[in-house]
C-alpha positions as CSV (number, residue, x, y, z in Angstrom):
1,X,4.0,-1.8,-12.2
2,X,2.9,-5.1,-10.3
3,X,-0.7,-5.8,-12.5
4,X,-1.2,-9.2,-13.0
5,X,1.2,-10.8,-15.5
6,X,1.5,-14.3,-16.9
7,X,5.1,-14.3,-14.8
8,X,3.5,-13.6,-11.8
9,X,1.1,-17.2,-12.4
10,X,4.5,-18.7,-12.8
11,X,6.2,-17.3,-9.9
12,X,3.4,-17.8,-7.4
13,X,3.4,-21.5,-8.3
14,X,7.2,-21.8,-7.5
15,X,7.2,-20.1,-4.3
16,X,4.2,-21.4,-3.0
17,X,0.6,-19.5,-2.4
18,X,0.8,-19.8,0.9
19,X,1.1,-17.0,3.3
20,X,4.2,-16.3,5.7
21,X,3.9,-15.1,8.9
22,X,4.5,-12.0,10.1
23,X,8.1,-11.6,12.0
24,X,7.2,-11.7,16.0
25,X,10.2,-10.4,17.7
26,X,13.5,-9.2,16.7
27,X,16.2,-12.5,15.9
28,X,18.9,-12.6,18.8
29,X,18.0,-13.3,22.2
30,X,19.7,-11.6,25.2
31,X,22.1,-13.4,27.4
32,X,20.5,-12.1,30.7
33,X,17.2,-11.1,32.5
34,X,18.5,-7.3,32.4
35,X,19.6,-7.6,28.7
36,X,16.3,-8.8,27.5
37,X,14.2,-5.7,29.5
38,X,17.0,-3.6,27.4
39,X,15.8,-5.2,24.3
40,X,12.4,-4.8,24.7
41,X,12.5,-1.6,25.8
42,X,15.0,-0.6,22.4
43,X,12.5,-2.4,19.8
44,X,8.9,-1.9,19.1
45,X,6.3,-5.0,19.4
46,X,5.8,-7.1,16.6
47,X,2.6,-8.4,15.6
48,X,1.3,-10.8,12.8
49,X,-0.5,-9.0,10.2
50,X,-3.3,-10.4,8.3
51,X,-5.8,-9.7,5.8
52,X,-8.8,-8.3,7.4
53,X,-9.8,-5.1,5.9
54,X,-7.6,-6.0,2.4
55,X,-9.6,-6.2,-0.6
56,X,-9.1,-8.0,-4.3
57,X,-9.8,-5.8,-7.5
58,X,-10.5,-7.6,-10.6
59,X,-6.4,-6.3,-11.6
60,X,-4.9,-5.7,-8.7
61,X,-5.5,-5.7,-4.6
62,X,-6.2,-2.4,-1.8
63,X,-7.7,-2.4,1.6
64,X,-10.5,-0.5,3.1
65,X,-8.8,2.8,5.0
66,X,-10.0,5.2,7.2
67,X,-7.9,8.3,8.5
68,X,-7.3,9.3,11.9
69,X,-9.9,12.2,12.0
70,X,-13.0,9.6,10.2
71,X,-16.2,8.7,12.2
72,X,-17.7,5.5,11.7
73,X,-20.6,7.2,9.8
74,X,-18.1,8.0,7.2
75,X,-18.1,6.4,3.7
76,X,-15.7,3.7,3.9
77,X,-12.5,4.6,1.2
78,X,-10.5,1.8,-0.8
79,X,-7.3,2.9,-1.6
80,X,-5.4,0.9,-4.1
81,X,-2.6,2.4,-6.8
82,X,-3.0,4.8,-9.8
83,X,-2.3,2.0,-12.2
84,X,-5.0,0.0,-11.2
85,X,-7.6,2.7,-12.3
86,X,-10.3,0.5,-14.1
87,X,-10.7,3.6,-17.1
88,X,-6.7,3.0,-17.6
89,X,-3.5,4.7,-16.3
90,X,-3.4,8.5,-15.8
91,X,-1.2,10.3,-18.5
92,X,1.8,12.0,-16.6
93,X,0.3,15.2,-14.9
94,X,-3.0,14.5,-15.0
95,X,-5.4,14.2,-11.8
96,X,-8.7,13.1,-11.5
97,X,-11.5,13.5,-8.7
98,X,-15.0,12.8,-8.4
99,X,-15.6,10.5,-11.3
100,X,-18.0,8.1,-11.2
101,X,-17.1,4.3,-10.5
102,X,-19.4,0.8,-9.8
103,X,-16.3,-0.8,-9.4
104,X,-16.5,-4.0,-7.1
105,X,-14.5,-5.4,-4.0
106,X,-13.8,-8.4,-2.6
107,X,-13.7,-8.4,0.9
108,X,-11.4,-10.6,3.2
109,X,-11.6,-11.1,6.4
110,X,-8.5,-12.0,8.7
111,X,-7.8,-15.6,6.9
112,X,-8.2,-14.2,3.4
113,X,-11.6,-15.3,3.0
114,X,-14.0,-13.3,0.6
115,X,-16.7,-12.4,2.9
116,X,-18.4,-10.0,1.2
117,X,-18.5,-7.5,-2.0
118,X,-18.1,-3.6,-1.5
119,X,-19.2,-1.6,-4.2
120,X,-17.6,2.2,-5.1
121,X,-20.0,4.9,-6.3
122,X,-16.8,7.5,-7.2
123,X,-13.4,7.7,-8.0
124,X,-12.2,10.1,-5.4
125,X,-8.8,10.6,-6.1
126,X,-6.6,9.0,-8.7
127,X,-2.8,10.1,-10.2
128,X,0.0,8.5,-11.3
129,X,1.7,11.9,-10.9
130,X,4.4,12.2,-7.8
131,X,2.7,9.1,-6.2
132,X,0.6,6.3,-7.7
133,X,-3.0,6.6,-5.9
134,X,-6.6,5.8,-6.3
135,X,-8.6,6.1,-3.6
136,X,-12.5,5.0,-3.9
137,X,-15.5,5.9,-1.9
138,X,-17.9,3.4,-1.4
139,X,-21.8,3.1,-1.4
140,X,-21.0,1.6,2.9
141,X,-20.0,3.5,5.8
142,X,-17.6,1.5,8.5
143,X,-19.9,0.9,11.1
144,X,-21.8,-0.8,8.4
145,X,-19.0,-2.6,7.5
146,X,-18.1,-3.5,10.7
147,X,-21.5,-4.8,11.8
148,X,-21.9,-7.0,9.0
149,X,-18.4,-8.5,8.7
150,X,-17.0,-8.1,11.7
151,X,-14.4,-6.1,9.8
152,X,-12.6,-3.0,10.3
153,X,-10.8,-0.5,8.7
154,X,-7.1,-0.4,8.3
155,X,-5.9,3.3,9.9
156,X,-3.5,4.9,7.4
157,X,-0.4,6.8,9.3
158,X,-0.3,10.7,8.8
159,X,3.4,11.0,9.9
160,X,6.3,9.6,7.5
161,X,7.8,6.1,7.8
162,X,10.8,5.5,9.0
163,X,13.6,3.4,7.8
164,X,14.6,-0.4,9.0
165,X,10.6,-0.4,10.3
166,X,8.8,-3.7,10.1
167,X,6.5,-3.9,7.0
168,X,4.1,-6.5,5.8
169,X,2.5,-6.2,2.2
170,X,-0.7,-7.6,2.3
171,X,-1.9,-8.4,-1.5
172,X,-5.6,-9.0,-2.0
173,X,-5.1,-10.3,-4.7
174,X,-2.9,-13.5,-3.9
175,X,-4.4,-13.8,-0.2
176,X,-0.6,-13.7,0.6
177,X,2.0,-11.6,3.0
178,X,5.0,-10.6,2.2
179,X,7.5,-9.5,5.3
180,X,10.3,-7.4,5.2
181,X,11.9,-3.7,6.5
182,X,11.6,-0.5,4.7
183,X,15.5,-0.5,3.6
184,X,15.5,3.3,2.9
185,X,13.8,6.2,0.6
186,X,13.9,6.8,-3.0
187,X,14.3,10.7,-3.7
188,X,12.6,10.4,-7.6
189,X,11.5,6.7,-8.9
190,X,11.2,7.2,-12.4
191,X,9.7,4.2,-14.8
192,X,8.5,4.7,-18.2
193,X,7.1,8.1,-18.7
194,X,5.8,8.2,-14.6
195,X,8.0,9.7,-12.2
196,X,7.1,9.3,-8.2
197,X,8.7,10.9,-5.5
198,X,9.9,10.3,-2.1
199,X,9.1,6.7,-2.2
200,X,9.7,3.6,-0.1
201,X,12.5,1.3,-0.9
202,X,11.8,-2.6,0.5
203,X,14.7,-5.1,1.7
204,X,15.2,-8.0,-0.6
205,X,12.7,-10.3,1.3
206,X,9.3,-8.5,-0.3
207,X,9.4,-10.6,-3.5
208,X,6.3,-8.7,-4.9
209,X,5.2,-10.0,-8.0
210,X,2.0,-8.9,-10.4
211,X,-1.1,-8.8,-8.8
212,X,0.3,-7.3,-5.8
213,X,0.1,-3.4,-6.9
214,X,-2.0,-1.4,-4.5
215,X,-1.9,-3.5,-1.5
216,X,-1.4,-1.6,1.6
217,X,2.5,-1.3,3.4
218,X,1.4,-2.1,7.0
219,X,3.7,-1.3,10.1
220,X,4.1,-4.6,12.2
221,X,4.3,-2.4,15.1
222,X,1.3,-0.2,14.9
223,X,-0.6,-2.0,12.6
224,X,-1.6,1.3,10.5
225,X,-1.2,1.9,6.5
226,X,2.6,3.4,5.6
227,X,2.5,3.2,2.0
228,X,1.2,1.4,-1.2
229,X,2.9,-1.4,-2.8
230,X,3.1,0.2,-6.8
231,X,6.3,-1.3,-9.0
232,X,9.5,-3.2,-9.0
233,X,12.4,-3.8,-11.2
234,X,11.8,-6.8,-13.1
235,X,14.6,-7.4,-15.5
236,X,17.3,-4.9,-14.8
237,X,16.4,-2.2,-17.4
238,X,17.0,1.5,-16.7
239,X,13.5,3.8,-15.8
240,X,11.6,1.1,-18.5
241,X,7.7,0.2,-17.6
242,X,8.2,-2.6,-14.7
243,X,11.7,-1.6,-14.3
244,X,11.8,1.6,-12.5
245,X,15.0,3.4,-11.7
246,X,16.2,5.3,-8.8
247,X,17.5,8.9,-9.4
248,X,19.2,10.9,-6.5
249,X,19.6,14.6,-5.9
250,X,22.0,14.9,-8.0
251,X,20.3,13.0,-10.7
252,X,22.7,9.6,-10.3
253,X,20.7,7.1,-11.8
254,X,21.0,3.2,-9.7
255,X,19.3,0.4,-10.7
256,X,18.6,-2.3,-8.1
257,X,16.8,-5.3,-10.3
258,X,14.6,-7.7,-8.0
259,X,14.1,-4.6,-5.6
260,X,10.4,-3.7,-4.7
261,X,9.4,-0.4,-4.4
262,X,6.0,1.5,-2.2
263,X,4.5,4.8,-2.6
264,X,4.2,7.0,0.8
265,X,0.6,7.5,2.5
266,X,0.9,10.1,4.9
267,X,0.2,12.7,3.1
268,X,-2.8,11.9,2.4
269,X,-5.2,12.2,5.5
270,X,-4.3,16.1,5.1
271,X,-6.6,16.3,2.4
272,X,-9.2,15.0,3.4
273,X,-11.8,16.3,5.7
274,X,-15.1,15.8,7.6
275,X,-17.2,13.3,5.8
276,X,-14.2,11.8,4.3
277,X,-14.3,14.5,1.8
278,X,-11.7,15.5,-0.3
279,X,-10.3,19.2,0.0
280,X,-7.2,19.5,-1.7
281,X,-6.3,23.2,-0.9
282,X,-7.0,22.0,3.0
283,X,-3.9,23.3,4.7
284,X,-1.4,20.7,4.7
285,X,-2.5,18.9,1.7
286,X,0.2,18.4,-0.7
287,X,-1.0,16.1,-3.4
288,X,-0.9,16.9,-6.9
289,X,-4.0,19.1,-8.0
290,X,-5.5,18.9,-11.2
């Protein structure tokens, strides 16, 4: 689980605190005029992600979301992992909604800059159980937000990713970017006593480290929320706590060590109606229930 770790200090200083941008367009150029309109035409556009709408937790990072059916009237939600629950990790099978939270935000605008502090008045939704989720509401509503940052909301997607898509992880924590592709799906995760399911695999490139849990998966193409950034094999140890292992249909156990790992999103606007309320027997909603 990627909390902050005395490793992680020592891995940020040898790769550098800097950010990297955000792939712009697919390597390769076309030989011809009539190739390249193919290309274009084949491959989504790629744009540089950056941190506005991230924020840093005292443990971890998230980002300020908003669903596709939210009104800028709404609370504004921070979604960040199950792990990084401040009252400590939820047992395996347990759910918990609507308790209270002053937990604090920092806010960042595009350059990583704090800009501002965001204050939760509940914990909304938080489970280590299938997926690994906390979603806060706060005391703000986005127009709010936006009016006195300058800031908005990141969208999160209510269809499933897709593999070899674009991805930046965008840590609130560090201030830095990590770029690579989805590389495929993970039928169970399992690590320690915590099983997830259905989650997102990264390419070798997203070198997550601790710190980094809860920051949102962003689509290059589209810009929205696909997933949140949760764990990562550490040391090569099979389904230990930081070393998660894969487990397949037919329950084949693989262990990929330096391989980063997400938890899916798009199940979650399902569940959540007007007001940014939570309704978990909404139809469609398929997130664990206490």
């Amino acid at each position: 689980m990627r909390k902050p770790l005395v490793a992680a200090f020592f891995a940020l200083a040898i790769a550098g605190a800097g950010a990297a941008p955000a792939v712009a367009a697919p390597a390769g150029a076309p030989a011809d005029a009539a190739g390249a309109q193919r290309a274009k035409a084949a491959s989504p556009t790629l744009q540089a992600v950056n941190f506005a709408g991230t924020v840093s937790l005292s443990n971890c990072s998230g980002s300020v979301i908003r669903f596709p059916a939210s009104v800028d009237t709404d609370p504004a939600l921070v979604l960040t992992n199950g792990h990084c629950l401040e009252t400590g990790f939820p047992s395996p099978g347990q759910v918990i909604t609507g308790q209270s939270s002053t937990r604090s935000f920092g806010l960042l605008n595009s350059a990583g800059t704090r800009v501002g502090t965001l204050r939760a008045n509940q914990v909304v939704y938080s489970t280590m159980t299938d997926t690994d989720v906390t979603i806060y509401r706060t005391t703000t509503t986005y127009a709010s937000i936006r009016s006195t940052y300058g800031i908005n909301a990141l969208t999160v997607q209510d269809t499933h990713p897709v593999a070899g898509t674009a991805i930046t992880v965008a840590s609130g924590y560090w201030k830095r970017l990590y770029n690579c592709n989805i590389d495929g799906f993970v039928y169970r995760l399992k690590e320690g006593d915590w099983t997830w399911k259905d989650s997102v695999r990264y390419t070798s490139a997203c070198n997550t480290i601790g710190g980094t849990s809860g920051s949102p998966v962003i689509d290059q193409s589209t810009g929205k929320v696909v997933a949140v950034n949760n764990t990562g094999n550490e040391d090569g140890e099979r389904c230990t706590v930081n070393n998660p292992c894969e487990v397949d249909q037919n329950g084949t156990v693989t262990v990929r060590q330096g391989i980063n790992y997400a938890e899916e999103t798009y199940q979650i606007p399902a569940c959540f109606t007007t007001g940014n309320r939570l309704n978990l027997s909404a139809s469609g909603c398929t997130l664990p229930k206490p």
